[in-house]
C-alpha beads as a LAMMPS data file, in Angstrom:
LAMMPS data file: protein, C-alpha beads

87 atoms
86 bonds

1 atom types
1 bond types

-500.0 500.0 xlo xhi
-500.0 500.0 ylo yhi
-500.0 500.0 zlo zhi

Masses

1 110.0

Atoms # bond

1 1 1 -178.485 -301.661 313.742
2 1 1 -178.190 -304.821 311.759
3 1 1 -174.224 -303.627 310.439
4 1 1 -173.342 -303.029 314.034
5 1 1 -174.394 -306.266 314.806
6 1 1 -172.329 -308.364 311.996
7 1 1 -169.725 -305.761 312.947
8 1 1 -169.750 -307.089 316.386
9 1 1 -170.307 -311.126 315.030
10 1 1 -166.989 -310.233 312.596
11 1 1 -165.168 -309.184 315.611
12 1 1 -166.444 -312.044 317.925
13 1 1 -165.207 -314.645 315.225
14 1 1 -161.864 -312.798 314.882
15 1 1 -161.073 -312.585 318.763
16 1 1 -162.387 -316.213 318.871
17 1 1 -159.689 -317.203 316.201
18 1 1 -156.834 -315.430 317.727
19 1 1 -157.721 -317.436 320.906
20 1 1 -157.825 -320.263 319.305
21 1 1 -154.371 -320.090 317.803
22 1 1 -152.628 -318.514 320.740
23 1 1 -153.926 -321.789 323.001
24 1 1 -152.807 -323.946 319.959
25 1 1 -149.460 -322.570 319.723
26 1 1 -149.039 -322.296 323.591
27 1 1 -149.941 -326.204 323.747
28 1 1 -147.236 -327.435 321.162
29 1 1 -144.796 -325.113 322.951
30 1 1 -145.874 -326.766 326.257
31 1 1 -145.996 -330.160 324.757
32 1 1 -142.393 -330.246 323.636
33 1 1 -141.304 -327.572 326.648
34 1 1 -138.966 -325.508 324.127
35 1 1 -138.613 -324.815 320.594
36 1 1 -136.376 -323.152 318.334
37 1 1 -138.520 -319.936 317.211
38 1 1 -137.791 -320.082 313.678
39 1 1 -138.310 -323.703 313.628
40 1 1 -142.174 -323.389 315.040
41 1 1 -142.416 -320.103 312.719
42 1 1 -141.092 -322.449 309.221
43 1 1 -144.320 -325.007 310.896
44 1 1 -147.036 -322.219 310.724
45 1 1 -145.573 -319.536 308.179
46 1 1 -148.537 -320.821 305.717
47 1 1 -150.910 -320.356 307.926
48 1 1 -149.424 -316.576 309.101
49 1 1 -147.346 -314.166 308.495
50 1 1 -144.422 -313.244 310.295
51 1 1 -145.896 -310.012 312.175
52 1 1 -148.861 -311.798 313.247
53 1 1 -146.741 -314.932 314.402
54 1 1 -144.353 -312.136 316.233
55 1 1 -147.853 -310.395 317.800
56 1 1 -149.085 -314.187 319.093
57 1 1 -145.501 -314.948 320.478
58 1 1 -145.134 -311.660 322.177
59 1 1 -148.705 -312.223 323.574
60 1 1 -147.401 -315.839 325.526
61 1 1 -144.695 -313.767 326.424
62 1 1 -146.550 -311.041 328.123
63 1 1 -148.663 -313.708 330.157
64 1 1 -145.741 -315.196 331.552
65 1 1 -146.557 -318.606 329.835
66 1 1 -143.516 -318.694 327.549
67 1 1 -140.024 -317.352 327.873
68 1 1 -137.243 -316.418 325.106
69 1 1 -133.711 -316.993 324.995
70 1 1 -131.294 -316.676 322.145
71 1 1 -134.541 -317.329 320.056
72 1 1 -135.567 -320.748 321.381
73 1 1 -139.086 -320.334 323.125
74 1 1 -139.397 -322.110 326.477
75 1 1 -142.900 -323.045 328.318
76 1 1 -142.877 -321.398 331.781
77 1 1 -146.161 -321.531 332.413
78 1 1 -148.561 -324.048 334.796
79 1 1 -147.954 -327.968 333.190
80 1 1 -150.418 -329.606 331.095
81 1 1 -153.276 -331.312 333.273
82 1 1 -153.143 -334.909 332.900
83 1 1 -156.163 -336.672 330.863
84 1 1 -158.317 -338.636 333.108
85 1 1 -158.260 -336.331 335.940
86 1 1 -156.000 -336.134 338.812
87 1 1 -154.400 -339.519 340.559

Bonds

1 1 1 2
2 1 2 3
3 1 3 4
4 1 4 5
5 1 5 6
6 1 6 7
7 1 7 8
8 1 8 9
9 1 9 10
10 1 10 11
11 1 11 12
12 1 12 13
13 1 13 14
14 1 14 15
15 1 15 16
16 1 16 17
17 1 17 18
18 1 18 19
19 1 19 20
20 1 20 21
21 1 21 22
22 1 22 23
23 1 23 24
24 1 24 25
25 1 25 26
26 1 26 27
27 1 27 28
28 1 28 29
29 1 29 30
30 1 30 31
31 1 31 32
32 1 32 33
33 1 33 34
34 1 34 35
35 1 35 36
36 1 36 37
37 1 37 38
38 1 38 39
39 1 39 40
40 1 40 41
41 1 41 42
42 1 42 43
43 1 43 44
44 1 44 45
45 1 45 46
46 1 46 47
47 1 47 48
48 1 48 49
49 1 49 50
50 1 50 51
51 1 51 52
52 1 52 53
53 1 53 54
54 1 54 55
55 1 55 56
56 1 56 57
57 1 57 58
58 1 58 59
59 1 59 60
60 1 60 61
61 1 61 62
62 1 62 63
63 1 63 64
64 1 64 65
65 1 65 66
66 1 66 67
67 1 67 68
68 1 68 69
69 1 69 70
70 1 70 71
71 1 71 72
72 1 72 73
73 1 73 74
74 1 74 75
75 1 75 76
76 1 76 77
77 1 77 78
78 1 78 79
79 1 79 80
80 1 80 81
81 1 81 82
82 1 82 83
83 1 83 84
84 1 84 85
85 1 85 86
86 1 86 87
């Protein structure tokens, strides 16, 4: 019982990581509203490699929060709350 249960702790951090970095590359891509894709890829390429950065990309795609033309990555999805609540 005790491997199943790292087993399930190693998987927990892992999908807790990829969560992490999707909603960190989803809010630079929202902050700036587009970006080349090889220009945000030459940012993070020592922190991934290119099939994982592909994966992550493909994700945003997939829930309609980013878009991709001719390589440059657009934000589609909702717009970043403001800090300090609503006016």
């Amino acid at each position: 019982m005790v491997a199943k249960t790292t087993e399930v702790g190693i998987a927990k951090r892992e999908v807790e990581q990829v969560v992490g970095t999707l909603a960190a590359i989803g809010d630079l891509i929202r902050e700036i509203g587009e970006v080349p894709s090889g220009h945000l890829y030459a940012r993070l390429c020592g922190t991934m490699n290119l099939e994982t950065y592909t994966r992550l990309i493909e994700i945003l795609k997939a829930a309609q929060l980013v878009s991709e033309s001719a390589h440059l990555l657009t934000w589609i999805g909702p717009a970043a709350t403001p800090k300090g609540g609503s006016h």
